[in-house]
C-alpha positions in Angstrom: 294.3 113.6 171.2 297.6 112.8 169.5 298.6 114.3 166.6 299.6 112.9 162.9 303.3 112.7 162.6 304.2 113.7 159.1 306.7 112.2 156.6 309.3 114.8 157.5 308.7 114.2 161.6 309.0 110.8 161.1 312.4 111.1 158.8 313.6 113.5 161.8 313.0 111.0 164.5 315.0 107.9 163.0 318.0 110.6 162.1 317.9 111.9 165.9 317.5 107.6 167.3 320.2 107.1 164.9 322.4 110.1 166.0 322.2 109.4 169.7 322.6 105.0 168.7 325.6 105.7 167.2 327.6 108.8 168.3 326.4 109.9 171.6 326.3 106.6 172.8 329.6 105.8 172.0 330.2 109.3 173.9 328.9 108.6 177.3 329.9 105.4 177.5 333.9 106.5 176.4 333.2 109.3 179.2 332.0 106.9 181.7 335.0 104.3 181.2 337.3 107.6 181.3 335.5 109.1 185.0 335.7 105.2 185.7 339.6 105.0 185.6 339.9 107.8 187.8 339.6 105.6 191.1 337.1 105.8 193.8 333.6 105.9 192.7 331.7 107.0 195.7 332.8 110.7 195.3 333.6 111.0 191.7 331.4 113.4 189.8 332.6 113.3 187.1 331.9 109.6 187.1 328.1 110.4 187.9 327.8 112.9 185.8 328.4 110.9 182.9 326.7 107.9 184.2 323.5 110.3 184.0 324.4 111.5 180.8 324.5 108.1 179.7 321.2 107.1 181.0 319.1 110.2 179.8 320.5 109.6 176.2 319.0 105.9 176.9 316.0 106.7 178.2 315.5 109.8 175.0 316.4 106.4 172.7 313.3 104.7 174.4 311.2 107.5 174.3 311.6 108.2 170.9 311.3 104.6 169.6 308.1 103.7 170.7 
């Protein structure tokens, strides 16, 4: 059984898909374009590390939109 969502939840969820929209995306895909330019992809970590990053503050924009 789901739960109402009050005025206040709701408010809190469009701040947080706004928040990760518009600065944490911009984040992760500035540090993927950074790990990028290092060279060979295969082993860089850093490179998958923010390719992760990137595509858990995705799917938490998904999540919390529907």
């Amino acid at each position: 059984m789901r739960e109402q969502l009050t005025e206040s939840d709701v408010k809190k969820i469009e701040e947080e898909i706004q928040h990760r929209k518009h600065v944490i995306r911009k984040e992760a895909i500035e540090a993927v374009k950074e790990a990028r330019a290092q060279g060979d992809l295969s082993e860089n970590f850093e490179y998958h590390a923010a390719k992760k990053y990137k595509n858990q503050n995705e799917s938490r924009i998904r999540y919390l939109e529907r």
